[in-house]
N, C-alpha and C positions, 0 to 999 in steps of 0.2 A: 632553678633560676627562672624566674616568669621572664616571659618575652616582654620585651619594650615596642621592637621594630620587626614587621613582618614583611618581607618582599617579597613576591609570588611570581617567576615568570615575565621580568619586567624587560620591557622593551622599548626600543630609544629609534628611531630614526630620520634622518634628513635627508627626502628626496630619496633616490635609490640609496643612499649612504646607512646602511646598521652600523650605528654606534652601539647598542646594547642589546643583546640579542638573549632573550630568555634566561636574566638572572634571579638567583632566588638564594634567600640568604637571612637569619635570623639575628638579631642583638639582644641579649637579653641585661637585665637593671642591673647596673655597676659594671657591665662590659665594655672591653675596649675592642673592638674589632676596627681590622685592617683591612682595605682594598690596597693590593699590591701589585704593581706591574709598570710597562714602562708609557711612555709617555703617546698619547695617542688610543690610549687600552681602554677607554671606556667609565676610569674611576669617578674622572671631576663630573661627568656627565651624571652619574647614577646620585653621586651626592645632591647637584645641585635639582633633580627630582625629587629626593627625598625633603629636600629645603622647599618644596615649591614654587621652585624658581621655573623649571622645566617640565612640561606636558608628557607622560611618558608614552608611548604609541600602542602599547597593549599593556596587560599584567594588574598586576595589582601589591599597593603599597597601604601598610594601616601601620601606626603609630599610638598605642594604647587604645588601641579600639577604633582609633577614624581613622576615616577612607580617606586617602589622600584627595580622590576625585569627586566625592562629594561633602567635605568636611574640610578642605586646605587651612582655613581659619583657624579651627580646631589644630590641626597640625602645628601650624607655627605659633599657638598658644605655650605650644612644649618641646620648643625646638630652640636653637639658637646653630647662627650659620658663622666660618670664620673662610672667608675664600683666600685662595693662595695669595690675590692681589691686596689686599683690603687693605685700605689705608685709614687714618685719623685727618680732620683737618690742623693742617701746621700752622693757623694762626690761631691756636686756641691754645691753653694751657691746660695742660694735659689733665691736672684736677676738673677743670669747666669741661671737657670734652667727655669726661663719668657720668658728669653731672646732669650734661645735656642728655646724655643717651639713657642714665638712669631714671630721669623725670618724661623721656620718651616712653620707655616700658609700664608705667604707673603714673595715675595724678598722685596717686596719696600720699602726702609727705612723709609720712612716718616709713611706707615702703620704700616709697625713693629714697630716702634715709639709709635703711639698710642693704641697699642696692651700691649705693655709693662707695659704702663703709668696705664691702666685700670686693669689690671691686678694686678700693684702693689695697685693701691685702693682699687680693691675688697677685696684683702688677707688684706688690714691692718696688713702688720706684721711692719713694721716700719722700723726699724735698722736693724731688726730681719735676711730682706732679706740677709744682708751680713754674716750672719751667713752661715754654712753648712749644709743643709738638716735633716741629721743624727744626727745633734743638738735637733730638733722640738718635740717638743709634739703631741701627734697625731691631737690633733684637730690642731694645728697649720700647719702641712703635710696638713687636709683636708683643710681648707683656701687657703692654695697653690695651691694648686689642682683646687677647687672649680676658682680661677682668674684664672688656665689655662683654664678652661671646658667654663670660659664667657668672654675670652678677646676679643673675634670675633664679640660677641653681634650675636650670631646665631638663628634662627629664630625660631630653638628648643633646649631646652638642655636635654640628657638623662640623669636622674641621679638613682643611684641604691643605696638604704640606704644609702642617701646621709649624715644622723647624726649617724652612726651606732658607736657605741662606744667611742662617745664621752662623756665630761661632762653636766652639766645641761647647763652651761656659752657660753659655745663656743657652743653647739647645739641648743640653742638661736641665737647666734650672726649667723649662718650656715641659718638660717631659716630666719634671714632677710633680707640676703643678696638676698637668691632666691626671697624671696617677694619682692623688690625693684628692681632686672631686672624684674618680672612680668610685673611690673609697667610700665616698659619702652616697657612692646609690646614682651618682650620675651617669646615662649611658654614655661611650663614645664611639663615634661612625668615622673614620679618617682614613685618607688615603695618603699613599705617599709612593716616591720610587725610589725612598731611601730602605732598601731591606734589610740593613740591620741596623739601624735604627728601631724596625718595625718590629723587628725580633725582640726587644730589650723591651718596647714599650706596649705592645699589645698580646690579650688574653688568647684570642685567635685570629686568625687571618687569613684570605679569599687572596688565590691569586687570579688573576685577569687578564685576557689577552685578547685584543680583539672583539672584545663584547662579549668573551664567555668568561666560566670561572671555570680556572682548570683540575683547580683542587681547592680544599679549605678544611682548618685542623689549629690547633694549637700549633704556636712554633715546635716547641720539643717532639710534639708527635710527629709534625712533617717532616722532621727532620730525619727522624727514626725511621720513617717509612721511607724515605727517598739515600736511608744512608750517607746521609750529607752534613756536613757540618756546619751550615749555614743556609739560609732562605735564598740567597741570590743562588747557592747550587741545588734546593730543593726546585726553583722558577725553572732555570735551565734545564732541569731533569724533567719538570712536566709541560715544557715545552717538545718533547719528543716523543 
């Protein structure tokens, strides 16, 4: 499996504060990897560096071959980011709000065409899109969302609790959707503090505490290694 995403050593801080303190960590094309841990650990920070949203304070970050620090353009040419908060505007209907973000991505009409078309697949909302935004249920917002972050079919997608408050039904339906672009070759980078969630849905997974990584492994191997039936008692165990 070639590599997509390389992180070397990367480092985060604010003032005397280390948020990330020497992580390093590979994704390779069709992977789903996990940053796991609890809240405060360091995940949303690492993501939103690899999004180039954030400056990292040492280390180094390359994305099919560019440097995050001297190529970021390049980077988010093959990236697409979905943050935990991200919302749609609510006076738009939800068809127009594809529409606008896929004629963002592209002039060319025939792309933005099929930017659109994927888009409205992904979401499955149906009729729904002609609806208004501000209509939506939330998971029905993250669907939206979720076909804007994959209209591009990007080489990586970031996503940050990508099911965070949704129901059982649609955080199902949210999980298979990421699993089936997997499938098509697309990488995925996601964090979450849901750990079994994260067991079901990702290839392997990085736990994090603090700005380190304390372990990283397939779910099933970490499990066997820590004798655990579960990621939240593999976290607990290498917590100690």
């Amino acid at each position: 499996m070639s590599s997509v995403l390389t992180v070397e050593n990367l480092k985060k801080s604010y003032g005397q504060l280390e948020a990330v303190k020497g992580v390093s960590f590979e994704v390779g094309e069709g992977e789903i990897f996990a940053l796991i841990g609890p809240n405060g650990a360091g995940k949303t920070t690492i993501l939103r560096i690899v999004a180039t949203l954030l400056t990292p304070s040492g280390g180094k970050v390359t994305l099919r071959g560019h440097d995050l620090k001297t190529q970021p353009e390049k980077i988010r040419e093959n990236i697409s980011y979905l943050p935990e908060e991200a919302g749609a505007y609510r006076n738009m209907k939800g068809q127009d709000y594809l529409k606008f973000m896929a004629g963002f991505y592209s002039e060319d009409p025939a792309t933005t065409s099929e930017y659109l078309k994927r888009a409205e697949d992904i979401c499955g909302l149906g009729p729904r899109l002609k609806d208004k935004v501000g209509t939506y249920s939330k998971g029905m917002v993250r669907k939206l969302l979720l076909g804007r972050a994959l209209m591009t079919k990007p080489a990586m997608s970031i996503l940050d609790e990508p099911t965070s408050g949704l129901d059982v039904i649609n955080s199902l339906e949210v999980r298979e959707i990421i699993r089936s672009f997997a499938r098509e070759g697309i990488s995925v980078l996601l964090s979450s503090h849901n750990m079994l969630e994260i067991e079901f849905l990702s290839d392997r997974v990085a736990l994090i505490d603090k700005g380190v990584i304390l372990d990283s492994g397939t779910p099933a191997g970490l499990k066997e290694k820590y004798k655990a039936n579960n990621l939240e008692t593999v976290f607990r165990s290498a917590l100690r």
